[in-house]
NUROBA-617664 format. One record per atom (N, C-alpha, C): residue in three letters; x, y, z. Coordinates in pm, whole numbers, plus 50000, padded with zeros to 5 digits. Layout:
<sites>
alaXYZ...
</sites>
This chain:
<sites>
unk800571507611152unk801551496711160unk802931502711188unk803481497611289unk805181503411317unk806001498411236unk807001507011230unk807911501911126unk809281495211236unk809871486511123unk810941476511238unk812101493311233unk812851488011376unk813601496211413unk814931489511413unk816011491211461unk816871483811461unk818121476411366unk819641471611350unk819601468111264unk819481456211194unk819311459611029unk818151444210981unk819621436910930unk819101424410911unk820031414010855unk819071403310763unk819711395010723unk818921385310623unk818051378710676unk818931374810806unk817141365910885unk816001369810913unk816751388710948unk815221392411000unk814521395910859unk815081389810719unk814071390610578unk813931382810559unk814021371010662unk813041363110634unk814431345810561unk815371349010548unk816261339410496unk817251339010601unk817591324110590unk818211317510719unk819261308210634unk820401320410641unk822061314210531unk822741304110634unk822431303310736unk823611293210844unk822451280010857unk821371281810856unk819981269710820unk820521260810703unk820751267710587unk820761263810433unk822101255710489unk823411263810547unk824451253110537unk824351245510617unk823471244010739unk823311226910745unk822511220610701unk821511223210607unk820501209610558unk821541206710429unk822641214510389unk823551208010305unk824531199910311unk824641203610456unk825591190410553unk824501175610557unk823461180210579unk822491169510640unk822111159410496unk822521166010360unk822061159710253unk823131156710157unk824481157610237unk825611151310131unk825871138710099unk825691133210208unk825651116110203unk824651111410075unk823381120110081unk822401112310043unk822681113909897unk823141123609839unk823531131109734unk824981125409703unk825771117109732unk826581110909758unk826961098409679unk825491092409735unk824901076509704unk824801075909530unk824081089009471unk823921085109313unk825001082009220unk826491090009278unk827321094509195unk827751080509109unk827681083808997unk828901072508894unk830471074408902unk831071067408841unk832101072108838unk832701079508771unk832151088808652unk832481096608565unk832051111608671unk831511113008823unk831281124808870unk832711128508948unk832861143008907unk834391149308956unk833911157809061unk834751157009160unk834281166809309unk833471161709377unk832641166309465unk831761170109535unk830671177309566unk829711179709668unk828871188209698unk829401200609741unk828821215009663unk829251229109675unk830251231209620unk830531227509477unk830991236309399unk829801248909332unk830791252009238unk829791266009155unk829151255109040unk829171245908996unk829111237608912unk829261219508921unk828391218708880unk828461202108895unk829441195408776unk830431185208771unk831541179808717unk831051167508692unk830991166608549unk830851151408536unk831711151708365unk832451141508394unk833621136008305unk833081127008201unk832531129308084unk831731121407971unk833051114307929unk833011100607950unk833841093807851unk833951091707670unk833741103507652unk833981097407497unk834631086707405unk835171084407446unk835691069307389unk834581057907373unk833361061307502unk832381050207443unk831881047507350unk831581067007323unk830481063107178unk831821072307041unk830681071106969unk831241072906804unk831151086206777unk829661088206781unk829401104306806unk828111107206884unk828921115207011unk827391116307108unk826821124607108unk825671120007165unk824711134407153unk824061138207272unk824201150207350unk823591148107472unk821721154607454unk821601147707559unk819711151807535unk819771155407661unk819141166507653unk818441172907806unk817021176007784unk816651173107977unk815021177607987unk815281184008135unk814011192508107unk813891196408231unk812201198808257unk812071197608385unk810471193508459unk810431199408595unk809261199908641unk808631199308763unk808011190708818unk807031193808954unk806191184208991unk804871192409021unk804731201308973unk803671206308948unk802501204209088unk801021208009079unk800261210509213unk800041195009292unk801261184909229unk801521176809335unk801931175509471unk802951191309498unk803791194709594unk802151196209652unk801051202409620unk800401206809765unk799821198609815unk799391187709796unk799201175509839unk800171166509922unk801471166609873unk802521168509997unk802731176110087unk802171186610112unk802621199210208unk801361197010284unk800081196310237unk798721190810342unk798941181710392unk799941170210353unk799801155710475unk801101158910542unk801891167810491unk803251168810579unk804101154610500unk804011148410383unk804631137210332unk805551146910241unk807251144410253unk807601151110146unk808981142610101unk808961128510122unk810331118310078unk809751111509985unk808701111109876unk809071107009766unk808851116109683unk808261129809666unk807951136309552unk808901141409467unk810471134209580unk811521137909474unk811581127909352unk810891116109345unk811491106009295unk810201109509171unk809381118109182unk808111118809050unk809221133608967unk810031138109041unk810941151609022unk811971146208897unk812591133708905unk813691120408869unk812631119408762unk811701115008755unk810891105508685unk810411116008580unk809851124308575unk809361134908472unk810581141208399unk811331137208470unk813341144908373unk813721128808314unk813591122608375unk814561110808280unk813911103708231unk812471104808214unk811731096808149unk811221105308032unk811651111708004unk811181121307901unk812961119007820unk814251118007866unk815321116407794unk815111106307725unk815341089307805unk814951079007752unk813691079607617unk813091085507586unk812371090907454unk812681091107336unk813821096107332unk814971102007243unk815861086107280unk816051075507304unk817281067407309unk818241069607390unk817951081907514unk819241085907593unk819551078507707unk820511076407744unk821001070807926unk821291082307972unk820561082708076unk820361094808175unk821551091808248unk822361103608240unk824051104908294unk823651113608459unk823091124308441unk823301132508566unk821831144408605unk821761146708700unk820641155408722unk820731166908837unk820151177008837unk820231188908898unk819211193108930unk818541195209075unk817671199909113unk817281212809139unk816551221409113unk815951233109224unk815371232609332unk815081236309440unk814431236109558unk813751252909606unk812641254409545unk812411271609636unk811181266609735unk811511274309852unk810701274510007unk810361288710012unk809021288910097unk808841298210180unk809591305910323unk809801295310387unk810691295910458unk811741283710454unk812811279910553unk813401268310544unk813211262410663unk812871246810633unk812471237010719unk813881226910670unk814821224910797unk816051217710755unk814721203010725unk814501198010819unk813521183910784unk813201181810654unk812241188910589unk811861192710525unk812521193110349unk813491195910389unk814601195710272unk815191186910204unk815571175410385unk816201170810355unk815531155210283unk814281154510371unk813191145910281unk812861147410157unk812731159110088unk813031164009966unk814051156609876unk815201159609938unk816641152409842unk816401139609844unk816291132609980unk816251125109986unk815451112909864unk814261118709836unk813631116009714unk814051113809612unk814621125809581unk815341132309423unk816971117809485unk817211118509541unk818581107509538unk817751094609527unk816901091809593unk816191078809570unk815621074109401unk815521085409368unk814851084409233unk816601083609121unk817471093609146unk818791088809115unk818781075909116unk818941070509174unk819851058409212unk818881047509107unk817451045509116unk816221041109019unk817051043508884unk817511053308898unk817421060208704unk818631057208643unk820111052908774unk821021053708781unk822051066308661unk821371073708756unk822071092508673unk822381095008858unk823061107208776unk824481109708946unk823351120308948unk823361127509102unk822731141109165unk824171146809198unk824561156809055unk825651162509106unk825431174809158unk824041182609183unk824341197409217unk822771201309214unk822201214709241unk821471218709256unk821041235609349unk820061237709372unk820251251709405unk819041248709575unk819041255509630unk818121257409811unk818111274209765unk817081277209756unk816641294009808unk815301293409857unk815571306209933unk814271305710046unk813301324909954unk812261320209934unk811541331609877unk810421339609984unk811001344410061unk809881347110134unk809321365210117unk807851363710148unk807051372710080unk806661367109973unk807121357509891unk806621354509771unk806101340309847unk806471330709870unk806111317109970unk805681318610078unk804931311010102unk804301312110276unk804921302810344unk805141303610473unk806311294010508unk805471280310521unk806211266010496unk805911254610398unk805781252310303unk805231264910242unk805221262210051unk806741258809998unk806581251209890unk807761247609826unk807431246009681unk808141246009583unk808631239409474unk809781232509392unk809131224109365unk810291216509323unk810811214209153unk811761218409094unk812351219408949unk813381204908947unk813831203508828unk815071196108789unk815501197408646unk816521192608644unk816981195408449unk818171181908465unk817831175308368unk818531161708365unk818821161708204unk820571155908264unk820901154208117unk821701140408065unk821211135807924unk821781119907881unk822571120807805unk822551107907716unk823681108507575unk823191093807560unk823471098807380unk823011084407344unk823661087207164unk824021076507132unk824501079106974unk823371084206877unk824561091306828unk823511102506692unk822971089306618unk823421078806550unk822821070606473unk821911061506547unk822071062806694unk820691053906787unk819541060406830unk819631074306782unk818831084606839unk817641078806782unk816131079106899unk815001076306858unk814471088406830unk813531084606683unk812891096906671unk811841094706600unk811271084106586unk809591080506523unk809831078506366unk810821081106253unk811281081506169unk811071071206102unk810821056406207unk811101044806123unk809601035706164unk808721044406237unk807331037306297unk806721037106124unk805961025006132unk805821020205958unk804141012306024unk803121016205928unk801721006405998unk802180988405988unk801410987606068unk801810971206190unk802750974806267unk803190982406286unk803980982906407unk803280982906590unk803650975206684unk802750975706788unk803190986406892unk801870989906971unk802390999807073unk802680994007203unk803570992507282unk803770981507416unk803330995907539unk802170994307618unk801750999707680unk802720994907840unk803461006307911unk803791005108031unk802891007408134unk802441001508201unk801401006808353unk802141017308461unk801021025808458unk801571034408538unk800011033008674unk800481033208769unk799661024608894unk798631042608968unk798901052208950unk798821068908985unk798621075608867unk798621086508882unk798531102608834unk800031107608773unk800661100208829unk802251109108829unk802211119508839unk802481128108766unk802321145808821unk801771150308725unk800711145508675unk799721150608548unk798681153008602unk797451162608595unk796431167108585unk795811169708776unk796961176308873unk796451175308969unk795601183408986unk795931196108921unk794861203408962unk793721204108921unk793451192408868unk791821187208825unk791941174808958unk792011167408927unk792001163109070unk791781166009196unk792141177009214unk792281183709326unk791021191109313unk790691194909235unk789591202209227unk788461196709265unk788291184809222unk787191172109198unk787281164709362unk788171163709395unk788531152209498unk788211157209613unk788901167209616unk788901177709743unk788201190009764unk787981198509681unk787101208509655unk785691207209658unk785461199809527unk783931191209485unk783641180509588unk784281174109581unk783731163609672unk783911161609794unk785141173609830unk785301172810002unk785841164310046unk787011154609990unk787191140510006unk788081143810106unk788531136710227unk789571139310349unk790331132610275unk791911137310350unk792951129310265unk793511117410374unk792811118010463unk793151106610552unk792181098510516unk791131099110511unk789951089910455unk790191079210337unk789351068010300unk789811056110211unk789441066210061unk790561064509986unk790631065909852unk789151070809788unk788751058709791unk787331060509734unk786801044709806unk785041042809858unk784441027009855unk785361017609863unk785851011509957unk786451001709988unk787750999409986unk788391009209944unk790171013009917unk790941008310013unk791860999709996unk792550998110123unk793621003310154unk793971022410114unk794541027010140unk793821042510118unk794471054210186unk794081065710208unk794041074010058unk793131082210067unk793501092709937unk794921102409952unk795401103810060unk796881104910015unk797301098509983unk797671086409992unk798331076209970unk798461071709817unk797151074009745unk797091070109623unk797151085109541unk796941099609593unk797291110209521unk799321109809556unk799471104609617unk801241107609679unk801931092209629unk801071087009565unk801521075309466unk803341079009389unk804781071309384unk805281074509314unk805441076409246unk805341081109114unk805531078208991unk806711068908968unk806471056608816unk807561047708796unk808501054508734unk809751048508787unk810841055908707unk811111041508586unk810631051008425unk810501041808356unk812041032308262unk812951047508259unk814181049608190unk814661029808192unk815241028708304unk816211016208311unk815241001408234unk814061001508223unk813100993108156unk813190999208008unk813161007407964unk813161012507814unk814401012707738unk816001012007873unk816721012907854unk817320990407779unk816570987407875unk816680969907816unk815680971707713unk814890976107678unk814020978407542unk814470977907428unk815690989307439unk816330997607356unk817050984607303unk817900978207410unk819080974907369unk818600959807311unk817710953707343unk816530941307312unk815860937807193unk815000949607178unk814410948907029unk814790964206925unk813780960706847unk813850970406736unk812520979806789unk813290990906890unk812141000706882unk812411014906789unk811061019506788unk811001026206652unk810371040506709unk809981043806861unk809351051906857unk809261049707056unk809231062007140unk808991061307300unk808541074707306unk806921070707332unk806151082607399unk806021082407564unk806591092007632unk806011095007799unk804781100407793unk804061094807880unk802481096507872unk802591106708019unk802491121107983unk802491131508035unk801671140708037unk801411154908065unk800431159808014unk799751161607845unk798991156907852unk798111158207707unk797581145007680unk797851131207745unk797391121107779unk798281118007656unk797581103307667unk797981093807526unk797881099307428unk796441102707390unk796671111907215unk797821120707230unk797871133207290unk798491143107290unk800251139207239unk800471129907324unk802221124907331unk802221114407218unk801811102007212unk802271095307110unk802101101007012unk801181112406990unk801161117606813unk802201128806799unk802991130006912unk804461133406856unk805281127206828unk805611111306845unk806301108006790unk805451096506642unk804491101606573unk804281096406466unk804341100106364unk804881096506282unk805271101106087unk803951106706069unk803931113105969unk802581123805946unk801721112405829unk802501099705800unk801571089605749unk801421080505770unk801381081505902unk800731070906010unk800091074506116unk798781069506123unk798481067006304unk798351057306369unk797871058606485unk797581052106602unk796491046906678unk796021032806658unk794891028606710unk794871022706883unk794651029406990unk794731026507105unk793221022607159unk793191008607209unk792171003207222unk792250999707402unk791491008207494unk791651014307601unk791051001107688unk790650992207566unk790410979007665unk791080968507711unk792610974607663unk793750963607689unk794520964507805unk794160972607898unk794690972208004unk793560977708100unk793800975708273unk792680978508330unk793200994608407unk792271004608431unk792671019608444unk792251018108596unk793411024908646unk793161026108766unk791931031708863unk791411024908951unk790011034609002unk790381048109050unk791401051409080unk791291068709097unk790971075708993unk791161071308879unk790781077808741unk789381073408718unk788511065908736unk787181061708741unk786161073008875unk787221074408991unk786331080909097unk786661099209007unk787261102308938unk787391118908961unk786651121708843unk786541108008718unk785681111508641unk784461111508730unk783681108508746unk782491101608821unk782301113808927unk783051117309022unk782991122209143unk782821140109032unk783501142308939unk783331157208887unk782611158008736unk782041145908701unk781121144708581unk782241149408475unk783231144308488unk784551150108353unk783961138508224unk783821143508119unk784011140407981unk784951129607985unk784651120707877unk785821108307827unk786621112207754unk786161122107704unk787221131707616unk788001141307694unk787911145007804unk788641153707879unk789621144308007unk788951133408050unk790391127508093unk790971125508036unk790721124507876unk792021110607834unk793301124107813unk792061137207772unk793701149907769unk794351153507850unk794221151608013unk794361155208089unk795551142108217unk794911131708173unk795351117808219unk795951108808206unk796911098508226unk797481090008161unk796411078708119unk795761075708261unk794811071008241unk795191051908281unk796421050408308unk797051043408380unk798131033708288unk798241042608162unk799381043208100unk800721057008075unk801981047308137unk802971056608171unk803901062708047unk803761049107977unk804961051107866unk804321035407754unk804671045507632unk803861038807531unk805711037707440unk805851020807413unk806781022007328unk806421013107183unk806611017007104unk806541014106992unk807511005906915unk807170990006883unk808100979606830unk807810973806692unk808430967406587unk808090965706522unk806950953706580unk806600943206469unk805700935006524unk806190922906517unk807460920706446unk808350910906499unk808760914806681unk809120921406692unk809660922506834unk808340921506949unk806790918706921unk806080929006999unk806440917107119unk806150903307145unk806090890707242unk807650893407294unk808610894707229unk809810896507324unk809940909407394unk809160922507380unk809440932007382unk808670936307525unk807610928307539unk806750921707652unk807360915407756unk808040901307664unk808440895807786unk809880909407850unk810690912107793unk811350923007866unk811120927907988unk810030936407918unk809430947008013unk808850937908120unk808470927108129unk807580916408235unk809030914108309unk809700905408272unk810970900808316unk811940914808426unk811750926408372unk812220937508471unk811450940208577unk810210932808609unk809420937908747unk808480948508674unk808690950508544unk807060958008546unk806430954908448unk804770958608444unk803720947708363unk803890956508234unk803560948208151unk803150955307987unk802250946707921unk801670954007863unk800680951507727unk799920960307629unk800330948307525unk799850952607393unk798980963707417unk799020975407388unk798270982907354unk796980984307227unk797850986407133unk797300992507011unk798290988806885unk798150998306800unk799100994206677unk799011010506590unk800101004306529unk799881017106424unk799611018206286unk798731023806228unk797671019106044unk798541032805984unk798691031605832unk798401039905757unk797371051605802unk797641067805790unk797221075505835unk797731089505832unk797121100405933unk797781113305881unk798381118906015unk798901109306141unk799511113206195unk798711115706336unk797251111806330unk796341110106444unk796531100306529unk796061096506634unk795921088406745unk794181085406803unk793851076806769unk792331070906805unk792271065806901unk791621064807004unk791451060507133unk790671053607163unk790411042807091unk789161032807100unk788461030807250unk786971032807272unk786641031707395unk786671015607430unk786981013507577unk787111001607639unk785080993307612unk785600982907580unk783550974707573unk783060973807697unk781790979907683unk781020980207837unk780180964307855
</sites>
């Protein structure tokens, strides 16, 4: 093998610095669109500026999360689809704040490539601002590096770290979940960015499934289409929750399924009876059990299972707490409830 001759510069390693400053031209506008009015500056500082009004609250508290989108991206990178996976990027950061009682103020992305595709990028942000604007938190800043030798050119990943505030004395924290209390089940319509690489395994591997091909028997849409599903951005619905009834407790149904998450936010003398026949589970979760012979016990750890977000009301509130969540454009129902207990979560099977 010859060795390069000549002299080297960054491009010829593979990074393209005059590329990066225009897909940052190409994505200011869009990045633009989220800002509140508490954001100071602009795009390309060293630091993103955002001006917390304290005067609102009494004593605040900020909550931060930070997430990925996990082996969702490769399922975007096989169909060449890459303008919403910003908005599952939004959705796994601010739906995990709202948890805690927070209003998601602002968010910050990562972006690492193999190589740089300006297109590519800018469909990217584009997402992550679309999902902003949903969550209504500003996109004040973020990072573009290109990893090459480590990425193959198209590979990507995508990070974020989002941060809220919400009063120390409003802070949710499961503290006050008491048995009879009900669980208000949110629908989540996809996967969100939980358990792809079982999916993937099953769908495409095992079963060979094309991603242009129908879902599964009669689908009237493609198996991309329903693996590249958005995730809901739940925050601004939990956020009329909050302010509506007496909630006592907000699990994001993320990795570890339903058991896994709501039995973090339950008192260690109480559990949780979830009766899996109160809502209907999406058939992509019916074809990957089925299509890879997975256990009922291994989706539900792995799956939402076509619940997004489990909030917890007293049982005075549960019929208004419903209509809410109905009244905002998205469905809910009664789930389950919560008994005297040691802090478990039961998963009652749906009646055949």
């Amino acid at each position: 093998m010859s060795r390069p001759t000549g002299p080297e510069t960054y491009t010829s390693a593979g990074v393209d610095i005059a590329g990066g400053e225009r897909a940052v031209e190409r994505i200011r506008a869009k990045v633009r669109s989220t800002f509140r009015s508490e954001v100071i500056g602009d795009l390309g500082g060293f630091g993103g500026l955002f001006a917390l009004d304290a005067a609102r609250y009494r004593h605040p508290v900020l909550v931060a999360s930070t997430d990925g989108v996990g082996t969702k991206a490769m399922v975007a990178r096989a169909v060449g689809r890459f303008d919403t996976i910003g908005i599952d990027l939004v959705a796994m950061c601010v739906d995990d704040l709202v948890c805690q009682g927070a209003e998601p103020l602002f968010l910050l992305d990562y972006i690492a490539v193999g190589s740089l595709d300006g297109d590519q990028v800018v469909a990217l942000v584009d997402g992550v601002a679309s999902g902003c604007r949903q969550a209504r938190c500003a996109l004040i800043g973020g990072e573009m590096a290109e990893h090459p030798g480590t990425m193959e050119p198209g590979e990507f990943d995508l990070a974020g770290f989002a941060v809220g505030v919400a009063e120390r004395d409003a802070l949710v924290t499961g503290e006050r979940v008491e048995p009879g209390d009900v669980l208000v089940g949110l629908p989540s319509p996809g996967l969100r960015c939980n358990g792809y690489s079982l999916a993937r395994r099953v769908l495409l591997e095992r079963a060979g499934l094309p991603l242009e091909a129908p879902a599964y028997p009669g689908a009237p849409r493609s198996l991309a289409d329903e693996l590249l599903e958005p995730s809901v951005i739940y925050a601004p619905v939990v956020a009329k929750l909050l302010q509506s009834v007496d909630v006592r407790a907000v699990a994001h149904i993320t990795g570890g399924g339903i058991v896994g998450n709501l039995s973090r936010v339950l008192p260690p003398s109480t559990s949780a009876v979830v009766r899996r026949g109160h809502w209907e589970v999406p058939r992509i979760f019916t074809e990957i059990q089925r299509l890879g012979e997975v256990a009922d016990a291994e989706m539900a750890r792995v799956f939402n299972l076509g619940i997004g977000m489990v909030v917890v009301v007293a049982r005075a509130d549960a019929y208004r707490a419903l209509d809410v969540a109905r009244s905002s454009g998205l469905g809910a129902t009664e789930v389950g409830e919560v008994v005297a207990g040691t802090g478990a979560v039961v998963l009652e099977p749906a009646q055949r």
